[in-house]
N, C-alpha and C positions, 0 to 999 in steps of 0.2 A: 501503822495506819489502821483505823477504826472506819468497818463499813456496817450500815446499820438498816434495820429495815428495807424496803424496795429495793436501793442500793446492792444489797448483798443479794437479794434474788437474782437481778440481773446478770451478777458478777458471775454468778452460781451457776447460771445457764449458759453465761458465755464460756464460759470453762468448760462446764459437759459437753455441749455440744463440740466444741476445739476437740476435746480429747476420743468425742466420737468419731470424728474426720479424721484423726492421725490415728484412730486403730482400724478406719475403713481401707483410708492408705496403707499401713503395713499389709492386709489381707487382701489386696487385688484390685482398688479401683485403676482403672485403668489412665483417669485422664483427671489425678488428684489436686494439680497445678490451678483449677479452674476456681475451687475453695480456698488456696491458700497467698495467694498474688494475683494481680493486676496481670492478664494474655495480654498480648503484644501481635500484631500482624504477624509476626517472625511464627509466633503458635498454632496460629490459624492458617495462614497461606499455604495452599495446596493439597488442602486437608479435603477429603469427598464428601458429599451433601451427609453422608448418611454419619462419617465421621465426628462432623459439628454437629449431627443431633447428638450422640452418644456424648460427646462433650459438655454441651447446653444441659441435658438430662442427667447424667451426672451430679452436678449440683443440686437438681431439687431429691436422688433415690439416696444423697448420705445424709439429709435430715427426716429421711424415711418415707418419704412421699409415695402414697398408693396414687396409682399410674391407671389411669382410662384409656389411653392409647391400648389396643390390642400388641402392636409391633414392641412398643416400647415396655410394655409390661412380661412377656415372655423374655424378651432382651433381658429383665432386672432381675428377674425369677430366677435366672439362670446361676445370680452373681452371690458368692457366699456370702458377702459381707451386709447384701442389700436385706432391710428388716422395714417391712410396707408397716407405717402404723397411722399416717395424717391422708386427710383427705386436700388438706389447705397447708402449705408449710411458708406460707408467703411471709410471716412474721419472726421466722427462723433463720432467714436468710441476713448474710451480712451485708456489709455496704461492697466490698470487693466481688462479692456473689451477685450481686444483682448491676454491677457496671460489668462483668463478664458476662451474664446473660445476655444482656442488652447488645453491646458488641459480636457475642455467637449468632444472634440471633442474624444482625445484618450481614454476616459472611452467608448463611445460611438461602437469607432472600439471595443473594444476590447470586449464590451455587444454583439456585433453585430456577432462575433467569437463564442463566448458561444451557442446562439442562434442557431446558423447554426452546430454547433458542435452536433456530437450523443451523449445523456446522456451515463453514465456509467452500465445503467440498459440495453443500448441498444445495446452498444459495450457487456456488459456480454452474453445477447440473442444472438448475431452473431458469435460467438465462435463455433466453431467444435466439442462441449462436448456430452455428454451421462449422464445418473444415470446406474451405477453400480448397487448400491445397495439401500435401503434405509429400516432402521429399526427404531423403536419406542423405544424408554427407557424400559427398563426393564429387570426380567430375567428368562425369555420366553427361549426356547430352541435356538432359532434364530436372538433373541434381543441382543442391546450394554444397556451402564447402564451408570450412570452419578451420581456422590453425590455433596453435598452442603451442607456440615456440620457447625455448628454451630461458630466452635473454629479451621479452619483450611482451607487450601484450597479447591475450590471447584473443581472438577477434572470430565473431561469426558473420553473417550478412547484413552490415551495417546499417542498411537504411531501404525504401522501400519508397514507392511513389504509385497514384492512381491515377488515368485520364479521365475524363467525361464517359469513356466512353467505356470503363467499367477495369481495363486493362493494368494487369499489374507489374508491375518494375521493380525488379527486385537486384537491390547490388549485390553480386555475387565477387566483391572483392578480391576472395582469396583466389579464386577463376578467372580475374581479371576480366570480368565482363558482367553485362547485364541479364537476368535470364526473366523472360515476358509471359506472363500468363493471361490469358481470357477471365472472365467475371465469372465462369465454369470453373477455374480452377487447372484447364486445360494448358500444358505447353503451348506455346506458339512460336517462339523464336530467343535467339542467342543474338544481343548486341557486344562486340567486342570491344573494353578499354584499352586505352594506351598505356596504364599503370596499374599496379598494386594499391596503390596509397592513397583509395579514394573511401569518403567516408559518410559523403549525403549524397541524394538524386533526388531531383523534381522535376514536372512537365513543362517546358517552356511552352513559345509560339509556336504554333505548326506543327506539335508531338514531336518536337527537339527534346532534348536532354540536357540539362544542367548539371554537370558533377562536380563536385567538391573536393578538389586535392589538394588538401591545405598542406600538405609536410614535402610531397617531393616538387611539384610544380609551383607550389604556392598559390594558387590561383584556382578561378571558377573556369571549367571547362564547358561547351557547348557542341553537341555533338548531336549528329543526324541519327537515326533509326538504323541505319549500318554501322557505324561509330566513325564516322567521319571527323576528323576533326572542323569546326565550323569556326567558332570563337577561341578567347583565350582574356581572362580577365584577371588583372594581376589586384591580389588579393590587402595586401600593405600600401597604406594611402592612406589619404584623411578617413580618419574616423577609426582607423584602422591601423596599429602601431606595429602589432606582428603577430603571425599566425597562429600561435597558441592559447589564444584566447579567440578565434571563430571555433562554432560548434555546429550553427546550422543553417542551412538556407531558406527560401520561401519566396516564391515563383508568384507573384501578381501581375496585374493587367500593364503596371506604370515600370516595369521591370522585375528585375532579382535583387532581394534582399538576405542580406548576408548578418546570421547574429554574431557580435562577440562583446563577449560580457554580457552588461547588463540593457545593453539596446542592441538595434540593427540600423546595418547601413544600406543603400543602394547602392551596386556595384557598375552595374550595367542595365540598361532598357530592356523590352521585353527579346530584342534583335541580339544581345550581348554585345552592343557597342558601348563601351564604356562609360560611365557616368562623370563628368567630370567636377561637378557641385559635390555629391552624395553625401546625400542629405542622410540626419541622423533621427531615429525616431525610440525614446527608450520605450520598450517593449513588445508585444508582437502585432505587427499589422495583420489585421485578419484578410483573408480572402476580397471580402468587398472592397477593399483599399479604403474602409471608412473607420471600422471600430479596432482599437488599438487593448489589448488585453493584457496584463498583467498576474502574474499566481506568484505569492510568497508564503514559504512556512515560515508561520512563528510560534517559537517553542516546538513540543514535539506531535500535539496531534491537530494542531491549529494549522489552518490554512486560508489567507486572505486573498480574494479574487478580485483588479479593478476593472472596470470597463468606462472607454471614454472614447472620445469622435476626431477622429484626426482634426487637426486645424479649434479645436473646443478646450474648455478650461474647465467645462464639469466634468466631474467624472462619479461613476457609480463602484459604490465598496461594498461587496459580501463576504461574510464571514460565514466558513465551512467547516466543522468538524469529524473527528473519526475516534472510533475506539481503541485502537493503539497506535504506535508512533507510524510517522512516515518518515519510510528514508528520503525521498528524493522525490519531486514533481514530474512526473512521466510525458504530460499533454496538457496545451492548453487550448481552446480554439473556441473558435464560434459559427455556427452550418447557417444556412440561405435563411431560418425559420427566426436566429435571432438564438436561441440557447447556445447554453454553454456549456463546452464540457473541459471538467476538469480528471484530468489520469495524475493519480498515485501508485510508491509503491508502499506498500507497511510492512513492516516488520516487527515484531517484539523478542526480545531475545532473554534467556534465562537470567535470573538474578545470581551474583556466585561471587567468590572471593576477588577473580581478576581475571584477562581473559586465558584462552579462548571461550566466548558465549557457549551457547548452544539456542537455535534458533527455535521458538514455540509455536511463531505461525507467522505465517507469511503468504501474502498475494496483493493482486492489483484491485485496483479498483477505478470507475470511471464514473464521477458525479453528474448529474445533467441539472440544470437549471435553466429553467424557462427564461425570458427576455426582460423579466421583472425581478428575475435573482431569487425565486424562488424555486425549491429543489422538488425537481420532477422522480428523478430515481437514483440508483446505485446500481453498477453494473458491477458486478463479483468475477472477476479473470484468473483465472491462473497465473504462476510466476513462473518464469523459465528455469529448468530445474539445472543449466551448465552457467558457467563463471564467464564465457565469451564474454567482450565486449559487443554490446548493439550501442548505434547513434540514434535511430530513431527506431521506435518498434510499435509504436499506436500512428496510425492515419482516420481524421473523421472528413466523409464528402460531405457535398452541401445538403444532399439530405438526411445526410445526419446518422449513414450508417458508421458502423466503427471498425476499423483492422486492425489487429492486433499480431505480430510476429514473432510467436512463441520458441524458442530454443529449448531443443531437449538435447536426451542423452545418445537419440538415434537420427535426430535429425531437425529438418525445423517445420513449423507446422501455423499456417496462415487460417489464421479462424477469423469470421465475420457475423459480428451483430445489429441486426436490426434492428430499427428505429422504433 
């Protein structure tokens, strides 16, 4: 093959140059793959802001590039093999050099993003919250309790409820009873269960009690402020096939609503007399016994919210996103003002051959959207740092502040955010 004129000049420089990069490589570049192949995520990912420079930079200091940067030019000073001689080497570069540049470049914004962003420990600090309460394992007059049994699940205090009148209810399951605190955070009293095996609480009529003991009673319990038994509502019936599909209740003016699966039924009036129609509504009736809500994930950081009017055929769709996956939908609800809020948890976990993960971050979060569907804020919560099971651990009142029932590794711990 005969190369002749222009032809052979080019040939000529692509060559030198080739052979100047494989003797910059043999003598210590550090990050040589950037000149000689097409990086891959797999090259870049997790690489530190200041890494992808030295990467990026690289490519222009082995066709000799004199360096204006201060940082970057002591950095090349340093390196035996670097010899500064162009001011301009843009015309030196190959085609695989300059789709690697381009590529470093946007790992590099988008490190540069991270960086300047607030951690998630730091957005949680900024938050408007309080400690309610906080108590120690045990059972202490004024303690919650937590089990981790051998052949079962491990279970902390399932679920929680609020009155009007600021008062909190807390199931202390594993205690077999309910322990009640003031809107201080203050003890006030012990209501005694008749079971272990209870798993939601809400406020009925008259500061009655609704418990949920789907596995050994099968049924909604109803119970005075001593622990009286009152009611007794058997849970299997229309709409309702068998117990291990309810998961939660929800106390309205027209009765108790009981969800299993993908809607809820009415079990009972707001007296716990039995319902004997019980009527079916798929998804959650809100407090006002008017707007019915709905929260589905789709895919992993997508989340669709509907809202519509009991007895209505319209219904309204928002679509909600986040920056990494969500495990599971924590809260959905809607306060006296008309927003919405929606509680996630997210998760992202390490990338790796197979499991076990290793978790990279993780916390709650709680979206608000105004009554038009557009997004007011982002509340940043902590995640509970122990494995118990909780049934319900977010409560929002109608004015819209939020409870959150945190599980740690010394106890459990009731924080409260305002509106």
């Amino acid at each position: 093959m005969k190369i002749k004129g222009k032809g052979f000049l080019v040939f000529f420089i692509v060559v030198f140059s080739l052979i100047q990069i494989n003797a910059q490589t043999s003598s210590g570049c550090k990050y040589p793959e950037g000149s000689s192949r097409y990086l891959t995520a797999e090259d870049l990912t997790g690489k530190s802001l200041w890494e992808l420079k030295i990467i990026r930079n690289e490519i222009f200091a082995r066709h000799g590039y004199k360096f204006k940067s201060e940082e970057m030019k002591k950095y090349f000073d340093k390196q035996k093999w670097y010899k500064p001689k162009y001011d301009d080497v843009t015309s030196k570069l190959t085609k695989i050099e300059n789709a690697n540049i381009k590529m470093i470049k946007q790992y590099e914004d988008n490190a540069q993003k991270e960086k300047a962003a607030p951690t998630i420990r730091e957005l949680i600090e900024k938050q408007k919250r309080e400690v309610v309460f906080k108590t120690p394992w045990g059972s202490g007059e004024t303690e919650l309790n937590h089990m981790i049994p051998e052949e079962a699940s491990p279970e902390a205090p399932m679920s929680f409820a609020i009155d009007n009148s600021g008062k909190i209810f807390v199931l202390d399951q594993v205690n077999k009873r309910v322990q009640v605190f003031d809107k201080t955070g203050e003890h006030i009293k012990t209501i005694p269960l008749l079971t272990y095996t209870c798993s939601d609480i809400d406020i009925g009529k008259s500061g009655n009690l609704f418990i949920l003991d789907q596995w050994t009673g099968k049924a909604v319990l109803l119970i005075d402020q001593e622990g009286n038994l009152l009611k007794k509502v058997e849970l299997v019936g229309k709409g309702i096939a068998e117990v291990g599909g309810v998961w939660k209740m929800y106390s309205r003016k027209d009765g108790l609503w009981v969800a299993y699966k993908d809607y809820i039924v009415r079990v009972c009036n707001a007296e716990g007399e039995p319902d004997k129609d019980r009527p079916m509504i798929s998804g959650k009736l809100c407090r006002d016994g008017k707007n019915i809500i709905k929260a589905k994930k789709i895919g992993d950081i997508t989340v669709t919210i509907t809202r519509s009017l009991l007895g209505k055929s319209s219904i309204d769709k928002y679509t909600v996103y986040f920056d990494i996956p969500v495990m599971y939908i924590t809260l959905v609800d809607i306060d006296d003002n008309g927003n919405i809020y929606l509680g996630v948890n997210l998760l992202e976990e390490s990338i790796g051959e197979g499991p076990p993960y290793s978790i990279e971050k993780s916390h709650e979060v709680v979206l608000i959207l105004d009554k038009n569907g557009k997004e007011k804020q982002r509340i940043y919560m902590p995640v509970s740092t122990k494995v118990e099971e909780v049934n319900r651990s977010f409560r929002v009142t109608p004015d819209g502040t939020i409870y959150q029932l945190v599980i740690e590794e010394e106890g459990a711990t009731m924080w409260r955010y305002s509106p």
